[in-house]
DOSE-772325 format. One record per residue (C-alpha): residue number from 1; x, y, z; residue in one letter. Coordinates in nm, 3 decimals. Each point is the difference from the previous one (the first is absolute). Layout:
residues N
k;x;y;z;r
NUM;X;Y;Z;a $
...
END
This chain:
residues 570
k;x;y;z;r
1;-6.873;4.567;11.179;x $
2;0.079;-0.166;0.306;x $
3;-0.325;-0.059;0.223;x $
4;-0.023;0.011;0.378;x $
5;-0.297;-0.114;0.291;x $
6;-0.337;0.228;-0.137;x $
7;0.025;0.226;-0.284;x $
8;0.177;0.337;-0.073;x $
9;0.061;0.223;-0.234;x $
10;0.262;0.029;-0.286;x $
11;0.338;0.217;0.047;x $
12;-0.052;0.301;-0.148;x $
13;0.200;0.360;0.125;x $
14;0.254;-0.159;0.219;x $
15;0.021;0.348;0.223;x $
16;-0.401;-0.063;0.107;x $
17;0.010;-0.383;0.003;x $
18;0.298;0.056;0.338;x $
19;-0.203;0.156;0.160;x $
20;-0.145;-0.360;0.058;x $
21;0.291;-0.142;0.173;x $
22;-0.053;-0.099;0.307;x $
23;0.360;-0.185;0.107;x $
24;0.247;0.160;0.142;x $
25;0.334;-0.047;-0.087;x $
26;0.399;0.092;0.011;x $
27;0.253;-0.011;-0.252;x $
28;0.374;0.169;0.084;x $
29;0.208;0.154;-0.291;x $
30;0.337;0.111;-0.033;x $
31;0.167;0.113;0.309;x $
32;0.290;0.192;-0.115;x $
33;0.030;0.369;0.001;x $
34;-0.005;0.194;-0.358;x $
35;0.386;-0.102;-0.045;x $
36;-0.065;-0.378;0.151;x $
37;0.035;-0.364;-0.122;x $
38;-0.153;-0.047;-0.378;x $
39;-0.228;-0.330;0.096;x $
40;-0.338;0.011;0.181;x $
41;-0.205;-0.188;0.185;x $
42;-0.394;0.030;0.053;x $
43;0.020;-0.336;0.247;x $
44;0.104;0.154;0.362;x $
45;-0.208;0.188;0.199;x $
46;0.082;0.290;0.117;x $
47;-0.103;0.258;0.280;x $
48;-0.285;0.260;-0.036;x $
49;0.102;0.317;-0.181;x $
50;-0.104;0.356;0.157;x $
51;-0.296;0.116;-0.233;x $
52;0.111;0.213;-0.264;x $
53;-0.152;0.177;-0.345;x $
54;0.149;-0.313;-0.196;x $
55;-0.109;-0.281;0.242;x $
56;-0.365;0.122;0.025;x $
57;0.018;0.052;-0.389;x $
58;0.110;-0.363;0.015;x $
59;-0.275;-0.109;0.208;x $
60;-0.265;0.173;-0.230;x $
61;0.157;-0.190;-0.243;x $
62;-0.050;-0.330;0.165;x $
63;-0.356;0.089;0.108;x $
64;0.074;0.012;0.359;x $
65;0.254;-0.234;0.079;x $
66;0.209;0.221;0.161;x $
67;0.293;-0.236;0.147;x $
68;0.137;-0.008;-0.291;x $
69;0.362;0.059;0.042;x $
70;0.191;0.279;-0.249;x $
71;0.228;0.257;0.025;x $
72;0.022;0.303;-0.218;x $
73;0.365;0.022;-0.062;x $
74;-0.048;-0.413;-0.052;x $
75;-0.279;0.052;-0.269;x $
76;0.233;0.285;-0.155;x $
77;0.286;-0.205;-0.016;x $
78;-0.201;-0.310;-0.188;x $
79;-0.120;0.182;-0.252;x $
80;0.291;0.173;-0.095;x $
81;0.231;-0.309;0.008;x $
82;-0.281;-0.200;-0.120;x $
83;0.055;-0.273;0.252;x $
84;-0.186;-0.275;0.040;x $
85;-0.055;-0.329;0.168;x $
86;-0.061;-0.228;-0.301;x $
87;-0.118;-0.339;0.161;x $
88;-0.197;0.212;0.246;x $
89;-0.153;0.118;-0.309;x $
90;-0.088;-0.361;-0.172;x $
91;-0.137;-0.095;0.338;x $
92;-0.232;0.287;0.029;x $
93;-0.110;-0.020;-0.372;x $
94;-0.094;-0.428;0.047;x $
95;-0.196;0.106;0.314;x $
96;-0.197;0.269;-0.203;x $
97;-0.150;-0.338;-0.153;x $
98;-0.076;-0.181;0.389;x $
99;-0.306;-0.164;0.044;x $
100;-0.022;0.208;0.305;x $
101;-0.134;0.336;-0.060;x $
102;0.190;0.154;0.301;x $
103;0.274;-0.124;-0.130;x $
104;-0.007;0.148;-0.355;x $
105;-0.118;0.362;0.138;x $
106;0.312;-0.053;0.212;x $
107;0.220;-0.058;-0.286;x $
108;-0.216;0.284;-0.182;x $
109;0.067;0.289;0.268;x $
110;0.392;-0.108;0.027;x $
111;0.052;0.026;-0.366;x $
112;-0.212;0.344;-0.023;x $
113;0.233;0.124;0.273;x $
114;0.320;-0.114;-0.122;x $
115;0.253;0.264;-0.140;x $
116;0.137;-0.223;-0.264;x $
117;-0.158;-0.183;-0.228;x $
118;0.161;-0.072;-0.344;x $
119;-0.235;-0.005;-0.287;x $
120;0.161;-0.353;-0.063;x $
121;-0.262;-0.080;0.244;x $
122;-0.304;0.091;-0.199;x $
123;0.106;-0.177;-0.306;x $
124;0.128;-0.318;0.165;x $
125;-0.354;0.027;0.227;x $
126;-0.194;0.040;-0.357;x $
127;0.106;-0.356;-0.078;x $
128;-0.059;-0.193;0.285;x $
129;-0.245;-0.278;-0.033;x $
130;-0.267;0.136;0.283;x $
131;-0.206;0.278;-0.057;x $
132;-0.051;0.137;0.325;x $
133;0.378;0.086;0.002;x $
134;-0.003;0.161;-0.356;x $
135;-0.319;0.189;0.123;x $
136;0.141;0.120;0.304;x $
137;0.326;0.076;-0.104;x $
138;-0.110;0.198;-0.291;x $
139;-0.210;0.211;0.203;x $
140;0.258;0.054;0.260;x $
141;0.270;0.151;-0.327;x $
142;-0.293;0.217;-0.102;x $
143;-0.053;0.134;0.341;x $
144;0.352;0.055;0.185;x $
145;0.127;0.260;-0.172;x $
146;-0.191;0.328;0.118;x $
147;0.011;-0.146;0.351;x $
148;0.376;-0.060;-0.035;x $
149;-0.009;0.351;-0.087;x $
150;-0.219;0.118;0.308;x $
151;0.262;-0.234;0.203;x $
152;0.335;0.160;-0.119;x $
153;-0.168;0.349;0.033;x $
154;-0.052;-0.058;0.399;x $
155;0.336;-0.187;0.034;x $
156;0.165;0.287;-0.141;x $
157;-0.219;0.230;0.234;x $
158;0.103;-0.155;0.303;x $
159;0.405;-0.030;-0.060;x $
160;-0.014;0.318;-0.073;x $
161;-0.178;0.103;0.334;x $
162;0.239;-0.242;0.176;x $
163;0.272;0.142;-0.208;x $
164;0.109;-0.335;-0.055;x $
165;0.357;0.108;-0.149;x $
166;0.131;-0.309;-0.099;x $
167;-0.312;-0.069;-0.268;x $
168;0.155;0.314;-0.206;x $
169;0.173;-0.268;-0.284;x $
170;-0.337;-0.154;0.001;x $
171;-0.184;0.285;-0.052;x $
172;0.261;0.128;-0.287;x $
173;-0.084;-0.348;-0.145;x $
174;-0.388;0.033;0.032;x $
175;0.033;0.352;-0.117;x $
176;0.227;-0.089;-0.312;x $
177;-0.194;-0.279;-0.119;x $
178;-0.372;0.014;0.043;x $
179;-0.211;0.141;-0.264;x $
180;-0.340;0.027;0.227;x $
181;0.042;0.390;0.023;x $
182;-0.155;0.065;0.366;x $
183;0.280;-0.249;0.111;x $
184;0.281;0.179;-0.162;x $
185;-0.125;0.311;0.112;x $
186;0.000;-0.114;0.395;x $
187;0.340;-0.203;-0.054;x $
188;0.104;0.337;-0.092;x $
189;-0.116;0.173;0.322;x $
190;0.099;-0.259;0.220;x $
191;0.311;0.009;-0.163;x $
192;0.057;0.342;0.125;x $
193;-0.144;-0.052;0.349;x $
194;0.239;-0.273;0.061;x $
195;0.364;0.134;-0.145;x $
196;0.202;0.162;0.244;x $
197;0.377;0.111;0.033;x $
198;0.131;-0.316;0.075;x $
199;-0.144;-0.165;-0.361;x $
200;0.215;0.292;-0.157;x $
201;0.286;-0.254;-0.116;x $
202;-0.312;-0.209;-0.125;x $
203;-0.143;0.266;-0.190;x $
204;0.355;0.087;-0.170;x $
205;-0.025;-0.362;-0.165;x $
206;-0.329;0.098;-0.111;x $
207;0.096;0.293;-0.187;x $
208;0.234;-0.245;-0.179;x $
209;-0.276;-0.255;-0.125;x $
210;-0.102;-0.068;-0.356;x $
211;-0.323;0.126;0.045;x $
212;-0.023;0.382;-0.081;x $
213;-0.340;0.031;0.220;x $
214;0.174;-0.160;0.297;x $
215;0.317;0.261;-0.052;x $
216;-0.238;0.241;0.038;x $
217;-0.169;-0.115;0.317;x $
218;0.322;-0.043;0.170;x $
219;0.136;0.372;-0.093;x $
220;-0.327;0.138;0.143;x $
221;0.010;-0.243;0.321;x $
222;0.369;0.134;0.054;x $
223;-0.156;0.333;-0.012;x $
224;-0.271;-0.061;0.239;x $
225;0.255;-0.108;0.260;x $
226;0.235;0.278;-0.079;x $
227;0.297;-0.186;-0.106;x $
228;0.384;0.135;0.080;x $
229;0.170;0.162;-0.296;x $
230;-0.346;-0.056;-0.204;x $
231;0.098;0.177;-0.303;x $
232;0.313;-0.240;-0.037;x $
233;-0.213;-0.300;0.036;x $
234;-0.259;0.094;-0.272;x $
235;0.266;0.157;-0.263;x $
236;-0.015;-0.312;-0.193;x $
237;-0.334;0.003;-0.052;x $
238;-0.020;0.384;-0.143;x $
239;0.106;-0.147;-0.291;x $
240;-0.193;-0.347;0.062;x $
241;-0.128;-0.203;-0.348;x $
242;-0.310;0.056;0.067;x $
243;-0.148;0.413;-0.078;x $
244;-0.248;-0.051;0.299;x $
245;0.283;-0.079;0.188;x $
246;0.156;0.275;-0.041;x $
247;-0.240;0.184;0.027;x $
248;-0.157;-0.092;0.311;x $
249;0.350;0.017;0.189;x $
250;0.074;0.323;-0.143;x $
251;-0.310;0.137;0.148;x $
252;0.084;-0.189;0.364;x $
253;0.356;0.126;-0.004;x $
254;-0.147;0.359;-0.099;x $
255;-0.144;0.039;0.267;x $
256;0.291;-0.056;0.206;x $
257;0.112;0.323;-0.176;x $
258;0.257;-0.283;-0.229;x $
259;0.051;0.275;-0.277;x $
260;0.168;-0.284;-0.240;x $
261;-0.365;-0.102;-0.013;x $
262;-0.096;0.315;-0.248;x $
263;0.205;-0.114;-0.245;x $
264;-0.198;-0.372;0.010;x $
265;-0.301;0.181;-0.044;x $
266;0.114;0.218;-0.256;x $
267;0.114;-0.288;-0.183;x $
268;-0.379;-0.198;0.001;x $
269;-0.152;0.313;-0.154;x $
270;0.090;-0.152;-0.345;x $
271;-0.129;-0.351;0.106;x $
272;-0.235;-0.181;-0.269;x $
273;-0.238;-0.079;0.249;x $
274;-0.207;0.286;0.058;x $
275;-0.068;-0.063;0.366;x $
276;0.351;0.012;0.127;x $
277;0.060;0.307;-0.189;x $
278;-0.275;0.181;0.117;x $
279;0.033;-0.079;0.340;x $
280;0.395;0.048;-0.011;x $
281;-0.076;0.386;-0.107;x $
282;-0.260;0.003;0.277;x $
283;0.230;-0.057;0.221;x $
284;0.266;0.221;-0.102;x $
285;-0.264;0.317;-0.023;x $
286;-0.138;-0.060;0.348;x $
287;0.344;-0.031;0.149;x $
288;0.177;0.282;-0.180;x $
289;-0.273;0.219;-0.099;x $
290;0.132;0.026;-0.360;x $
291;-0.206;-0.147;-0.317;x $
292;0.110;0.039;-0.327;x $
293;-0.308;-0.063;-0.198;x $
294;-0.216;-0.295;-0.077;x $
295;0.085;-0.353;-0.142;x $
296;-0.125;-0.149;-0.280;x $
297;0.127;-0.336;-0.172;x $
298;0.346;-0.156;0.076;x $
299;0.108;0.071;-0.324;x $
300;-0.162;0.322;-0.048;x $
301;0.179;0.327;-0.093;x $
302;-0.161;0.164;0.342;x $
303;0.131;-0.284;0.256;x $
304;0.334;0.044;-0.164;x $
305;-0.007;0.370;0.057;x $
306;-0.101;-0.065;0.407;x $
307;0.264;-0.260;-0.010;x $
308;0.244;0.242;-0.127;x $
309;-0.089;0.311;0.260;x $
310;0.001;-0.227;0.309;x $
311;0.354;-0.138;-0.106;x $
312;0.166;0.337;-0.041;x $
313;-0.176;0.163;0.333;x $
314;0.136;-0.322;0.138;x $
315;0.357;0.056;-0.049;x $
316;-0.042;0.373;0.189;x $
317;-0.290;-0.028;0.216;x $
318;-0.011;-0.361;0.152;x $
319;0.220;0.090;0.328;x $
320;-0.149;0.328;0.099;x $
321;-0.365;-0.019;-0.082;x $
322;-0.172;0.048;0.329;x $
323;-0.244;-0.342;0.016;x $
324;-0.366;0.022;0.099;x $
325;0.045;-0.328;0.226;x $
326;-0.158;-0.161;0.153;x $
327;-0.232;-0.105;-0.312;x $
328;-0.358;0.079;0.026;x $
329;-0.208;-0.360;0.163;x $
330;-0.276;0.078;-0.261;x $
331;0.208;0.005;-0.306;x $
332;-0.109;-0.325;-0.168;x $
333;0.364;-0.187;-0.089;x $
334;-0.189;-0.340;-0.006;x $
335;-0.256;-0.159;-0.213;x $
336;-0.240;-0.177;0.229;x $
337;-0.085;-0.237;-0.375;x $
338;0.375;-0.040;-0.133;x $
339;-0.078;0.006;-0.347;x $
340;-0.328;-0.181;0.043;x $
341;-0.389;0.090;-0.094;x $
342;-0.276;0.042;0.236;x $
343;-0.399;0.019;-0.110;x $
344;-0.311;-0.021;0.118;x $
345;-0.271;-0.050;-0.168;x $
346;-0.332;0.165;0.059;x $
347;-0.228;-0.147;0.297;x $
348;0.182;-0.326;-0.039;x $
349;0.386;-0.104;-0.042;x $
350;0.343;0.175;0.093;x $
351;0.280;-0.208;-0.228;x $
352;0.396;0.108;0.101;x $
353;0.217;-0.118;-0.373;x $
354;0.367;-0.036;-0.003;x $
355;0.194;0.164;-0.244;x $
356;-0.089;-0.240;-0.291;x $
357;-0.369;0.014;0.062;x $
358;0.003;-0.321;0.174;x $
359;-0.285;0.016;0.278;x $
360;0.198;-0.107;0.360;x $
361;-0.360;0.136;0.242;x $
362;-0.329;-0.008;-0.095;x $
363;-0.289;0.137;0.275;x $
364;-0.331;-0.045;-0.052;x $
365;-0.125;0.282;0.172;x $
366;-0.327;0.098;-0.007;x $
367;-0.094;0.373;-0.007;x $
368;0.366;0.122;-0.044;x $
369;0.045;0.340;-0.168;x $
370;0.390;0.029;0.027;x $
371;0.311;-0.168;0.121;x $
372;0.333;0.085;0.159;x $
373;0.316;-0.206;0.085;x $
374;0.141;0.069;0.340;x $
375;0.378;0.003;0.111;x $
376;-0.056;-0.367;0.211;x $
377;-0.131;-0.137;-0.331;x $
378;-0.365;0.013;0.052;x $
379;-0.313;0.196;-0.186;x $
380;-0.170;0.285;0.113;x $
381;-0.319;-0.027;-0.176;x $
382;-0.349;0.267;0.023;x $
383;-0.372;-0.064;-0.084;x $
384;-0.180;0.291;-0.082;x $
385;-0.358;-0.191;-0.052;x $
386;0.082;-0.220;0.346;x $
387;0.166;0.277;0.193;x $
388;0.310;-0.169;0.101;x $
389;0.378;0.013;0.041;x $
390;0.134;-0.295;0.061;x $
391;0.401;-0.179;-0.026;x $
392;-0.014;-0.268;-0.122;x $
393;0.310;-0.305;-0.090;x $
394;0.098;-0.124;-0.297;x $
395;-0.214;-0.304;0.120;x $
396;-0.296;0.151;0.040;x $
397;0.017;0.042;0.397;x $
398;-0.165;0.372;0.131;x $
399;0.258;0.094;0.257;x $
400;-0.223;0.314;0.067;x $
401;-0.319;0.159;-0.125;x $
402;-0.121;0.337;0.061;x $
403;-0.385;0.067;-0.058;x $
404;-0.284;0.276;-0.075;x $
405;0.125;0.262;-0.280;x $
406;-0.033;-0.010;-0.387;x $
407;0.389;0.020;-0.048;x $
408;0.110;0.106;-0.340;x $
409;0.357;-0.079;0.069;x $
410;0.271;-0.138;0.248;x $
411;0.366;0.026;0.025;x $
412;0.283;-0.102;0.263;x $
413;0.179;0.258;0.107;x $
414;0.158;-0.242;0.269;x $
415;-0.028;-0.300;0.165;x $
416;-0.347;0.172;0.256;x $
417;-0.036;0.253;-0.199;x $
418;-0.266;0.048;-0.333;x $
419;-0.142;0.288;-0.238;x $
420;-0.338;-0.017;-0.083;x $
421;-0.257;0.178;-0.200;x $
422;-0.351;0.006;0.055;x $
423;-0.188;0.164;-0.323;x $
424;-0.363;0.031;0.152;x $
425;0.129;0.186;0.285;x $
426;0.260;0.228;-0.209;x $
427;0.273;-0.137;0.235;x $
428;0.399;-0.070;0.029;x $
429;0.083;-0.222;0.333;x $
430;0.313;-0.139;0.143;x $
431;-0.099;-0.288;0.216;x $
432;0.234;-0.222;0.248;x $
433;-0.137;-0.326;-0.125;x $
434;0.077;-0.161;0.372;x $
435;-0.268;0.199;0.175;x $
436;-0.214;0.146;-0.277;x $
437;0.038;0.319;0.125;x $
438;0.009;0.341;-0.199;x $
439;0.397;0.126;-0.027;x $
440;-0.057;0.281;-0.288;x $
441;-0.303;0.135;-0.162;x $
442;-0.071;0.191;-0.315;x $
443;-0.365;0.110;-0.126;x $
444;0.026;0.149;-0.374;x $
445;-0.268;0.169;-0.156;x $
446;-0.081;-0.298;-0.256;x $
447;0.036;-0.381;-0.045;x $
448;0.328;-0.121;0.040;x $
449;0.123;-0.296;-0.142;x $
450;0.415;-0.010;0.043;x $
451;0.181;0.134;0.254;x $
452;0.386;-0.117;0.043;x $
453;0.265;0.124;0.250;x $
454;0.285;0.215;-0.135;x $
455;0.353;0.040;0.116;x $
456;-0.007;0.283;0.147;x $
457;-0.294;-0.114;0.249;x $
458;-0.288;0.205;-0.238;x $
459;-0.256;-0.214;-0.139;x $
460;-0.144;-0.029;-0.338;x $
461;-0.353;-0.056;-0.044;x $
462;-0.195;-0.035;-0.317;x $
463;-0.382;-0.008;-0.099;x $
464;-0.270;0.167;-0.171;x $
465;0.094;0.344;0.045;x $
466;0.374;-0.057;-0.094;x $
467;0.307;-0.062;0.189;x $
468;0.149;0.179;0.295;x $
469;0.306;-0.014;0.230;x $
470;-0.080;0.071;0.373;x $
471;0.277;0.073;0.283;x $
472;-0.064;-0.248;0.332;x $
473;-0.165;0.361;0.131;x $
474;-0.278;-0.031;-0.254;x $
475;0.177;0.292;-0.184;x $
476;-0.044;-0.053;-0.414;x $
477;0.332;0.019;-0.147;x $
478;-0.067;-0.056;-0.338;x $
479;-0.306;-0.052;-0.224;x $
480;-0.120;-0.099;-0.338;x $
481;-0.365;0.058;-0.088;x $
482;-0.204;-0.253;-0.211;x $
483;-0.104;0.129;-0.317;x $
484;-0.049;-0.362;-0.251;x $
485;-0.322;-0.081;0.063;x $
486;0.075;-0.275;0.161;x $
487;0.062;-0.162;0.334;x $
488;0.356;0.020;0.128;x $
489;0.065;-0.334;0.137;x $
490;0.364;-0.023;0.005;x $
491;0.294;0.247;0.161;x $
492;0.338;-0.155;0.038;x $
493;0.354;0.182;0.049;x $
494;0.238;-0.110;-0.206;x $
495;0.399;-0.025;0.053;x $
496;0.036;0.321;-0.210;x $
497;-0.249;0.222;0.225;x $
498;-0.267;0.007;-0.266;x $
499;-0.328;-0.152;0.066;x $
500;-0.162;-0.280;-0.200;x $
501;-0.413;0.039;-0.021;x $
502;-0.268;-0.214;-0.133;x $
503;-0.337;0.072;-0.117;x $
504;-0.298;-0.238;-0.087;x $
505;-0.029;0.123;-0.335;x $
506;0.364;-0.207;-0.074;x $
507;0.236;0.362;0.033;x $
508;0.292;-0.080;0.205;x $
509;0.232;0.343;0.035;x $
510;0.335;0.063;0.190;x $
511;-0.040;0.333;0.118;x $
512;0.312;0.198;0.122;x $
513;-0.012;0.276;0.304;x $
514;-0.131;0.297;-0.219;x $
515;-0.320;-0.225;-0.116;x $
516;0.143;-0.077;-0.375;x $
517;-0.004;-0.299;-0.122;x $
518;0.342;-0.146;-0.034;x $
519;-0.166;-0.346;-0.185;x $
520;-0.337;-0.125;-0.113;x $
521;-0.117;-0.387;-0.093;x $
522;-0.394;-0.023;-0.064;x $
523;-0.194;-0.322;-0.035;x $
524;-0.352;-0.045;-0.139;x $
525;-0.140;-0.179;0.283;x $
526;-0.074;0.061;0.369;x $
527;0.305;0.049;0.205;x $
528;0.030;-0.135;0.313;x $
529;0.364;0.003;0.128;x $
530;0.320;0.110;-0.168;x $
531;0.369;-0.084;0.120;x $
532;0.316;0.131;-0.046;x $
533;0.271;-0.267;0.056;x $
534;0.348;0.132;0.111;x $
535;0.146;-0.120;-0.347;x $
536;-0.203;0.268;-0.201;x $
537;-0.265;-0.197;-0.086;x $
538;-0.408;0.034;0.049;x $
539;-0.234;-0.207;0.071;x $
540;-0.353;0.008;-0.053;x $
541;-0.257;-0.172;0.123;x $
542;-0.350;0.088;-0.213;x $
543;-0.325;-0.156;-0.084;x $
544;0.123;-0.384;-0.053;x $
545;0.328;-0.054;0.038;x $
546;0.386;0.131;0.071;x $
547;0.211;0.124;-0.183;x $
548;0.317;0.210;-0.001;x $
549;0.179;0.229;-0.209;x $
550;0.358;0.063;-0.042;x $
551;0.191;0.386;0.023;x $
552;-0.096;-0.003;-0.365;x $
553;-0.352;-0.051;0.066;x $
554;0.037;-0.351;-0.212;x $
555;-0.169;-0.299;0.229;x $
556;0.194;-0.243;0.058;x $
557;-0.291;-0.268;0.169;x $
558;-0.315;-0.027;0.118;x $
559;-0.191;-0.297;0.142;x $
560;-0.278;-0.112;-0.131;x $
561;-0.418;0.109;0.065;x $
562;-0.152;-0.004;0.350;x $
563;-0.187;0.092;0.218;x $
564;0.037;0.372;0.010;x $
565;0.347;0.096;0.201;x $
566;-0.022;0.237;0.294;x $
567;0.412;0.038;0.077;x $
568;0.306;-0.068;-0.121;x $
569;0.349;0.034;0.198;x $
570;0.408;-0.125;-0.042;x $
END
């Protein structure tokens, strides 16, 4: 390592070791708006920017150097088009080895700060000949990218507030091509805060594009503006290559009261994957009022049989059935996981899997009980031993905490709004998670662990005494009393209108409206959460470890021993 006049101290985090600089200094970047040149330049100056969410994340960044010139839209556009300034670059990366130390934390903050920069970099830096540049460089790679992310977040925050419409091809870039999920997610909002009417011949291309997800985008984009002659401009993609596709237009052009769109629906009944099917015939009871029995397998005998009803009351009913529009806001047509696997782990971890097990987020979070993905991407994790909600991002940044109960459980109901339970005090809350305040409040007359929001605005609430449905007037609807021996720790609707209950003694039950048990699975360990995905199948999550079961009650994986598993979602 390079030595300067008296002695100091090794690089070690680079975030803590900026907070020594003491120059200030002023590097320009690329000028152009979001659809501008394809060059930049970090060499002229250029006048101070108004303050804004990105700049003073920029200047945390930088450890107070705060004329640091940026734009949002220009950071936005760099990353996407991965420009860069490549002998800009080489300059910087020989002054990381100056013998002035100035100099190199110069060359240290502009790199940390730069949009772009190609891994090429890091491997090229790995063989230079001076160690302070391998050292610095390296630590520079390992650092960037969850500030990058931070960066792009508050660049994204701030075109949307300026409604910045000319980033929206930038943002469709971002939004197609990033796999950091709390950037997708935002790209996605922003997305929707910036299209207007006039990006309506834009959005048409979209719907042509290769990429089924980005079909799907533009069809609901098209809605959101309210598109002329609508229906005609999503026909095509009713019958789309892609069954999610179809069905998510199908339900968008349903609700325009597009009756062609039954017959989509109809159709993705017999789908193989169990998801679209189920939600397909969701749909299609809600908005008609007319079910025809429950699915089983896509081959099955049954499915065939619901297949074969809806068809024929099709071909008489489909133009004169009186629609319940518009669809009910709290019927669930998304899955906040798409396919993938959250956990936490008691006291200590919550672990989100895709759909082939791979882990993509690991938290180490200490005290957590349970987890929940919210719609902008996020967790929504409880501590019942630490008495605290908090949401937290997929990097491990608490957006918000609230304090001072032993909560047993937490779900969004929307983006302010939570249900909790509180077992020591026997109660049911909805809380607006801005303010902290007290929306809706339930005491029962034992220890409730579950409680979930239904459909039709009732909630469900499970514990030690058993499982009850309650009207938003405190009214009990419905109730199921508790008779195992055990503690009730799980009460979850499913898409059928059965109810799916765990006990601790490994008994998981789906219960129908008359109290009989409709389907039983029982485990010889403790049971501490039990799921029911929308493709039939259960999950379990017991003593040690995972695992789920099939229709057939056959399992089909499980990971392997833990720490004992407090929750389990898709």
């Amino acid at each position: 390592m390079k030595n300067d006049i008296g002695q100091r101290n090794a690089f070690g985090d680079l975030t803590v070791c900026m907070m020594f600089l003491s120059s200030i200094f002023s590097i320009s970047v690329i000028s152009s708006t979001c659809q501008g040149r394809q060059t930049a330049t970090l060499k002229e100056p250029r006048p101070a920017l108004v303050p804004t969410a990105f700049q003073d994340e920029l200047t945390q960044t930088l450890a107070g150097h705060s004329n640091l010139q940026i734009r949002p839209e220009d950071y936005l556009h760099q990353v996407v088009r991965g420009i860069e300034d490549s002998e800009q670059l080489r300059r910087l990366i020989v002054q990381l080895g100056s013998e002035s130390y100035q100099q190199r934390r110069i060359a240290e903050a502009t790199l940390f700060s730069l949009p772009v920069l190609p891994e090429e970099y890091r491997t090229s830096g790995a063989a230079n000949n001076d160690m302070e540049i391998r050292f610095r460089l390296n630590s520079i790679f390992r650092n960037r990218k969850t500030r990058k992310t931070f960066l792009l977040r508050k660049a994204l925050d701030d075109i949307a507030k300026s409604k910045l419409n000319s980033c929206l091809e930038d943002c469709f870039l971002l939004w197609e091509n990033t796999q950091t999920g709390s950037v997708k997610s935002q790209a996605y909002q922003t997305i929707f805060e910036l299209v207007s009417p006039s990006n309506e011949a834009q959005l048409m291309k979209k719907i042509a594009s290769e990429k089924p997800a980005t079909r799907n985008l533009a069809a609901n984009l098209l809605v959101s503006i309210n598109a002329d002659h609508l229906p005609k401009k999503l026909q095509g993609l009713l019958v789309d290559s892609s069954e999610a596709n179809r069905l998510s237009v199908a339900i968008l052009l349903l609700k325009k009261n597009h009756r062609p769109a039954i017959k989509t629906l109809i159709s993705l009944i017999g789908s193989p994957d169990r998801s679209i099917a189920f939600r397909a015939e969701a749909v299609l009871n809600a908005a008609t009022g007319v079910t025809f029995g429950r699915l089983a397998g896509p081959q099955s005998q049954q499915t065939k049989e619901v297949l074969k009803l809806w068809n024929e009351w099709s071909t008489t009913q489909i133009d004169t059935v009186q629609l319940r529009l518009p669809l009910k806001k709290t019927m669930q047509l998304t899955n906040r996981l798409n396919g993938n696997t959250l956990i936490a782990i008691n006291q200590s971890t919550v672990i989100e899997f895709d759909a082939n097990r791979n882990e993509i987020v690991r938290l180490d979070i200490p005290g957590v009980l349970g987890a929940e993905k919210t719609d902008d991407g996020n967790y929504l994790c409880f501590s019942f031993s630490r008495q605290w909600i908090r949401k937290i991002t997929p990097e491990g940044k608490v957006l918000w905490e609230l304090k001072g109960e032993k909560y047993n459980n937490a779900m969004p109901l929307g983006p302010e709004t939570i249900l909790v339970t509180i077992g020591p005090r026997s109660l049911t809350r909805e809380i607006n998670s801005s303010t902290g305040k007290t929306v809706w409040e339930y005491k029962s007359p034992w220890w409730p662990n579950d409680a979930f929001r239904l459909k039709n605005g009732n909630t469900l609430i499970g514990g030690k005494g058993g499982i009850v449905e309650v009207s938003p007037e405190k009214k009990v609807i419905w109730e199921y009393k508790n008779n195992e021996g055990a503690t009730l720790v799980v009460a979850k609707p499913t898409n059928h209108g059965t109810i799916l209950a765990g006990w601790t003694n490994g008994l998981a039950r789906e219960i129908d409206r008359a109290g009989k048990a409709t389907w039983e699975y029982r485990t010889n360990k403790l049971l501490s959460d039990v799921f029911r995905d929308s493709n039939g199948h259960t999950l379990f999550a017991e003593d040690m470890e995972i695992f789920e079961i099939d229709q057939d009650k056959k399992i089909i994986w499980r990971t392997p021993k833990r720490s004992k598993t407090a929750s389990v979602r898709r």
